[in-house]
N, C-alpha and C positions, 0 to 999 in steps of 0.2 A: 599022449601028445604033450611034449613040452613047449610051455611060454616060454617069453622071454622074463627076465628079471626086471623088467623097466616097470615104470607107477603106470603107462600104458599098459603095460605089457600082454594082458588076459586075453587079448583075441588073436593076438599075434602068433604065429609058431617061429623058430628058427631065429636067427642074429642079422642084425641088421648089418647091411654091406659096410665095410672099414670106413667107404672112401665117405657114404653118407652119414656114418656115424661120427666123422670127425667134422661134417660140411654142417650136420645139424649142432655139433655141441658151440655151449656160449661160456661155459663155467669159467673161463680165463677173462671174459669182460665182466660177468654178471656178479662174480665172486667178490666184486666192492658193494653189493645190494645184503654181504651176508649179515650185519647186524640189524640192519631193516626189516630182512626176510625172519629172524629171530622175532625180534619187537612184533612183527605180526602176529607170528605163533603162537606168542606167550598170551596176547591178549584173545587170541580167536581161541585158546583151549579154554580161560578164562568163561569165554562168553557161551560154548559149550556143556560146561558145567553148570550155570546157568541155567541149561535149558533140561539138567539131568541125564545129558548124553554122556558125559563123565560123569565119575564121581571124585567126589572131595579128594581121595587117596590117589586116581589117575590124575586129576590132574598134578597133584604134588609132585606125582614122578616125572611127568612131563615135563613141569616148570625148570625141576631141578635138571634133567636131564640138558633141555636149551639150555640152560644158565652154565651148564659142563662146554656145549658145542660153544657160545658166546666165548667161554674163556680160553677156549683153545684157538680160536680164529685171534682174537685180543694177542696169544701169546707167540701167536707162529705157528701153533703144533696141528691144527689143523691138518688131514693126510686128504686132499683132493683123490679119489680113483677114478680108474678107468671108465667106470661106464655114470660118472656124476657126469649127466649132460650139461645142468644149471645149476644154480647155487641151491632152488628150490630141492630137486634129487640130492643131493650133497648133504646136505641138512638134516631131510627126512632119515635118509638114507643112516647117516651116522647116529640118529637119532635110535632107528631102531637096535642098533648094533648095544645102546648105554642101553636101553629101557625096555626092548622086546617087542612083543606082540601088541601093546598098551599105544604104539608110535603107531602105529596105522589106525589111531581113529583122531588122529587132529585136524586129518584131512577132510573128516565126516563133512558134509555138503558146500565143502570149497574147492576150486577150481585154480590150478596153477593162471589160470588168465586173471581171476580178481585178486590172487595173492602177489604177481608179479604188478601190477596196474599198483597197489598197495606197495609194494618193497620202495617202486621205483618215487612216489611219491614222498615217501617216508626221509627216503634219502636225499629228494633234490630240495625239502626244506629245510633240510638240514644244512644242505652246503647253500641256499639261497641268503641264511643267516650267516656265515662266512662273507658271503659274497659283498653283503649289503654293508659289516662291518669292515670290508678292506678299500670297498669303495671309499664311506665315509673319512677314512683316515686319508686320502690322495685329497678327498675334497679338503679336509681340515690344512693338512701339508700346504695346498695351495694358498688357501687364506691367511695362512702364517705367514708364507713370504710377503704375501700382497699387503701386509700390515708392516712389515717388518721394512719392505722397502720401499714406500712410496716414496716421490718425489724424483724418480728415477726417468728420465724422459727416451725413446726412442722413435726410431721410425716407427710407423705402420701403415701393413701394404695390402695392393689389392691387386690381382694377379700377376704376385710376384713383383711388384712395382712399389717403390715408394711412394706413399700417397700421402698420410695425415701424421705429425706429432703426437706419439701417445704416452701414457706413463705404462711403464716394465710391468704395476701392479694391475692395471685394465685389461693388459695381457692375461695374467694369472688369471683373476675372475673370472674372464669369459670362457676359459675352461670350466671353472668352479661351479659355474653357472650349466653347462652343459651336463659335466657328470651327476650334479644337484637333479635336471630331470631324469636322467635315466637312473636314480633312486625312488624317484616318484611313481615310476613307469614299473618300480621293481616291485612295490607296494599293491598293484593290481596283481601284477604276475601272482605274488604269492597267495591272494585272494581262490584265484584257480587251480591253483596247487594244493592249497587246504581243506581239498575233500574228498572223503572217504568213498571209496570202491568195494571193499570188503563187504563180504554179505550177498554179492554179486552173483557167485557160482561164475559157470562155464558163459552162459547167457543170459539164463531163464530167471537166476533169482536163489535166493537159500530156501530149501525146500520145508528145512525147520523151523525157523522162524526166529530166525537167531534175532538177537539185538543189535542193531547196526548202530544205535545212539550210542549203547554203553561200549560198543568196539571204538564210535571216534571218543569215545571220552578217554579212553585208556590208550589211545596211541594219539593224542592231542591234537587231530580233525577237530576244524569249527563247524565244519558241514559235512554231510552225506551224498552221494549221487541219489539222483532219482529216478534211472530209469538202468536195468541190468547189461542191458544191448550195448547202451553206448558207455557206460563205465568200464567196461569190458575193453572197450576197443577205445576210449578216448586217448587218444597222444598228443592232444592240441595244446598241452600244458607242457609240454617237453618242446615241442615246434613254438610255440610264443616263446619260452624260454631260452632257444636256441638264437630267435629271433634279438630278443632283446641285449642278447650277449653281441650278434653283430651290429649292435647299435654302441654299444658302451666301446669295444675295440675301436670301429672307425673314431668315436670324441678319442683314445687312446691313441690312435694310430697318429690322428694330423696333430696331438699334442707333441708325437715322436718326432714328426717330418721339422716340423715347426725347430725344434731342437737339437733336429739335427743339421739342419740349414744354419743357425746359429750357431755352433759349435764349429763348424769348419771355420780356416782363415780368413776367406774372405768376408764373414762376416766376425766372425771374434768375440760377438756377445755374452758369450760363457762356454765354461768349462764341466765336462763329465768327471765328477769322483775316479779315480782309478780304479774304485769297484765296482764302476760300472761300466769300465770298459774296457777294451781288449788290444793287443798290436798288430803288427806284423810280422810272420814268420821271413821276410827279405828286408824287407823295410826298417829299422832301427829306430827311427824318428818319429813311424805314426804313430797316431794313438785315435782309435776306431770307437766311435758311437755305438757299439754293437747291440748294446741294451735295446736302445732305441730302436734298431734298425730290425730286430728279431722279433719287436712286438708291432711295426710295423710290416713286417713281413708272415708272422703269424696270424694277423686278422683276417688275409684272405684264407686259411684253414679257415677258421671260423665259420665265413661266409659258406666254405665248401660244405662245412657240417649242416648248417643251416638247408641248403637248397637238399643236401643227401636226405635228410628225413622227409620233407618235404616230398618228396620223387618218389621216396618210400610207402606214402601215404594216401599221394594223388590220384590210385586207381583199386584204391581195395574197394569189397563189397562190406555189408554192414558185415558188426562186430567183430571177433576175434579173424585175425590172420595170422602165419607166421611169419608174416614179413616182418609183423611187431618186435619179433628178435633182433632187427636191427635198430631198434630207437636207443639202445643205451650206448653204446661207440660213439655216437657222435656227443652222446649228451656228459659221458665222462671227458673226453678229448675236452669240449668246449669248456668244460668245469675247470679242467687243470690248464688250459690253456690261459683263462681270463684269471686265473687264483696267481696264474703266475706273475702274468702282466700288472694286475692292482698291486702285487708287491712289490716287481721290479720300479714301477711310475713313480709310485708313491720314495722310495729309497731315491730316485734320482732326483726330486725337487728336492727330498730333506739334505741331498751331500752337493748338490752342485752349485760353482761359486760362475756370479755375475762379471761382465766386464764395462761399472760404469761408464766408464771416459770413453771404450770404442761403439758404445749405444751412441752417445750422446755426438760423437764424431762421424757417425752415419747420416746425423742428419745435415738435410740438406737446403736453402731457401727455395726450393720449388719448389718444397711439400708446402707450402705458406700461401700458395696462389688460392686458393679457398679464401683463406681470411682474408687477402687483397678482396676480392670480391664483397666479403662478409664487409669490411672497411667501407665500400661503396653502399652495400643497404642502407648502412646504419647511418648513409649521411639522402636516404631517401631514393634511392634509385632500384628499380624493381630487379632482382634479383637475377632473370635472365638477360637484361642489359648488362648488369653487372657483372657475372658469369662471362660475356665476349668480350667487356672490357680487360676482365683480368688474363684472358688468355691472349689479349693484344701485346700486354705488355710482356706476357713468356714468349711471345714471337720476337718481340723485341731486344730482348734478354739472349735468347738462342741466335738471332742473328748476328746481334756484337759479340758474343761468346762471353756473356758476364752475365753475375746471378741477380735476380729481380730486384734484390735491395741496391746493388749498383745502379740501377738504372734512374737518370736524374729529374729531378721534379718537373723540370720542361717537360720531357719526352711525358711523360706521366700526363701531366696536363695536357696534351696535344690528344690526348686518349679521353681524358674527360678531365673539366672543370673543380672535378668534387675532391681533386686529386691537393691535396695542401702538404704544408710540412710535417703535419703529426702522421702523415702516412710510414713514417721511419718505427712509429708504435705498433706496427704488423709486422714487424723484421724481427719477433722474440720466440722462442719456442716455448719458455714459460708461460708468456700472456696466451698462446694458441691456447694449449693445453687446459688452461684453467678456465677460459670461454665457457667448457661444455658442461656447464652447470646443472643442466636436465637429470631426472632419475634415467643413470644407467648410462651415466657420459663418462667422459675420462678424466675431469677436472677431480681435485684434492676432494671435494667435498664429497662431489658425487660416488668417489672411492670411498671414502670412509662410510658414507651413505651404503654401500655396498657390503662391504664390510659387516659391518654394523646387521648387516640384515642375515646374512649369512652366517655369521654365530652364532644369532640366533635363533637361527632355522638348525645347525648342527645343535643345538642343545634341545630343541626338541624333537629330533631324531635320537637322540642318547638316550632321554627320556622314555621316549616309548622303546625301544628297543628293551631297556631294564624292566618294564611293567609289560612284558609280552611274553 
């Protein structure tokens, strides 16, 4: 009776049907897990030996042989075949081909469920440290500009509406500020991503009693799992992870919107690098925000990837399933989708030029009816009187068809008493601006104040990143 050739293969007779053999294989997504899937091996024969299940000489041959597979995956020459299901097969498989008979005991009490659960870790810390250093650089880009141009005044709106006088640099920050947490955020994720599965088996556990401490010491786990069932089947670190990427897209996406609403004529505020943008094939004239508009339109994938694992996850029973085959698609797509976006962002603040004068010609004297108001506190009048006072006088203003600082100190005074000549001292957009002297206003001080805190919050992220 013949098996099949597969690492299942022994109870099986005959070949699996084409159409299930191609619906089960993953080897074209999982084949980015191959230096991971190496890195495991090298340390779990390691750990083996160890226990005298190799010897000294097997393992050498081993070591050397992965280190053969590693350089050929490094070079290209890798030959994927036919019946490599996953990167795991692949590997073993070519292993045995360099090393013989010696390749089928690396596998000795490990289970392709605690070696993939291990691969896939191995790798999303790797690319989490990417991630966390291309964020860092959008955040820095942004506090360059915001240092670089303060004093720059525009609108700022509230649904879509011109509302308050702000400086261009308060804009920046409150990006800086936002991607600032979702580094913070990135900081737990990888807490739960830093531990070890390996030692796991199928469910049950390593029957031999391998060393699971000295496996994460030699593949650089701060921790271990503690229970084989759910290391087995945990994917909560790939769904947080999926998660936290559509958190950082959406701050990415409305920084897009935001810029690209500005970038059009009617508003004029700045210009896109030409390499970051695109034309038209009819059109001669345009010139397309496309950058923007692709990593704005790319976060809903994200999203999609996020809920797809999710869906995938929602109804299994404990431990290993093979639905688990679908957690690495979504989880490479989102990787390459946000690796792309942190470098697209970050390149469009470092090339893109401002247009001070049509900021500053946006604004308008009704964004000022606040400080009309604020005028009236500060001479004793409770806030929400002062509030319907000022909005008498934008009725006032809208019915003669002229702006609130035209409107003359009588009419003013017929509204309230408190109403004098220094009222013409709320008609500045400089003095607005510079009012909001509070941490985390948009006054000169409060900026540099910001500022200030934000460098050096980035050098202690530099920091720890170099001692980690």
């Amino acid at each position: 009776m013949e098996t099949t050739e597969k690492l299942w293969g022994g109870r099986f007779t005959g070949s699996t049907d084409p159409v299930m053999e191609s619906f089960n294989a993953c080897i074209e997504i999982d084949k980015r897990l191959c230096f991971a899937d190496i890195k495991g091996s090298i340390a779990y024969a390691k750990g083996l030996t160890k226990l005298d299940l190799l010897t000294e000489e097997e393992c050498d041959i081993l070591l050397k042989g992965l280190k053969q597979i590693q350089e050929e995956w490094k070079n290209g020459r890798f030959e994927i075949k036919k019946n490599d299901e996953d990167i795991h097969t692949a590997n073993e498989r070519r292993l045995k081909e360099l090393v013989g008979a010696t390749a089928g005991k690396l596998h000795t009490g490990r289970s392709r469920n605690d070696q993939v659960a291990t691969d896939v870790r191995l790798w999303l810390k790797s690319a989490l440290d990417e991630l966390k250093s291309l964020l860092l650089d959008v955040i820095h880009a942004l506090i360059n500009r915001a240092d670089r141009e303060i004093g720059i005044i525009m609108p700022g709106y509230t649904h879509l509406q011109r509302a308050q006088p702000i400086q261009w640099s308060h804009w920046l920050l409150s990006h800086s500020w936002a991607l600032r947490r979702d580094s913070e955020r990135l900081k737990e994720l990888v807490k739960r991503v830093d531990i070890l599965p390996l030692g796991s088996g199928a469910l049950a556990g390593n029957a031999f009693g391998i060393d699971r401490k000295f496996l994460a010491s030699e593949l650089g786990f701060s921790d271990i799992s503690g229970n084989s069932l759910d290391a087995t089947s945990d994917r909560d670190f790939i769904a947080e992870f999926l998660f936290w990427a559509t958190i950082v897209m959406t701050h990415i996406s409305k920084i897009s919107e935001d810029l690209i609403l500005y970038s059009t004529k009617e508003f004029d505020f700045l210009k896109f690098a030409d390499a970051y943008s695109t034309g038209s094939s009819l059109m001669p004239q345009k010139k397309n925000s496309d950058s923007a508009e692709l990593i704005r339109g790319k976060t809903g994938k994200v999203f999609g990837n996020c809920c797809a694992l999710l869906m995938v996850l929602k109804g299994l029973p404990s431990t290993y399933n093979k639905d688990l085959q679908e957690d690495k698609a979504p989880m490479f797509d989102t990787f390459d989708t946000l690796n792309g976006a942190l470098k697209i962002i970050h390149g469009i603040f470092s090339t893109l030029t401002i247009n001070e004068k049509k900021m500053e010609a946006a604004l308008s004297v009704e964004m000022l009816a606040t400080d009309l108001a604020y005028y009236l506190v500060k001479k004793g009048i409770p806030f929400r009187e002062a509030h319907s006072m000022a909005g008498q006088a934008v009725q006032i203003a809208e019915r003669r068809g002229c702006g609130l600082n035209q409107i003359d100190l009588e009419s003013l005074q017929e509204i309230s008493k408190m109403f004098t000549k220094d009222v013409v001292q709320v008609w500045n957009y400089r003095n607005s601006v510079e009012q909001y002297t509070s941490i985390g206003g948009t006054s000169t001080k409060s900026i540099l104040d910001q500022i200030d805190v934000m460098k050096q919050w980035i050098v202690k992220q530099t920091d720890e990143t170099g001692s980690s």
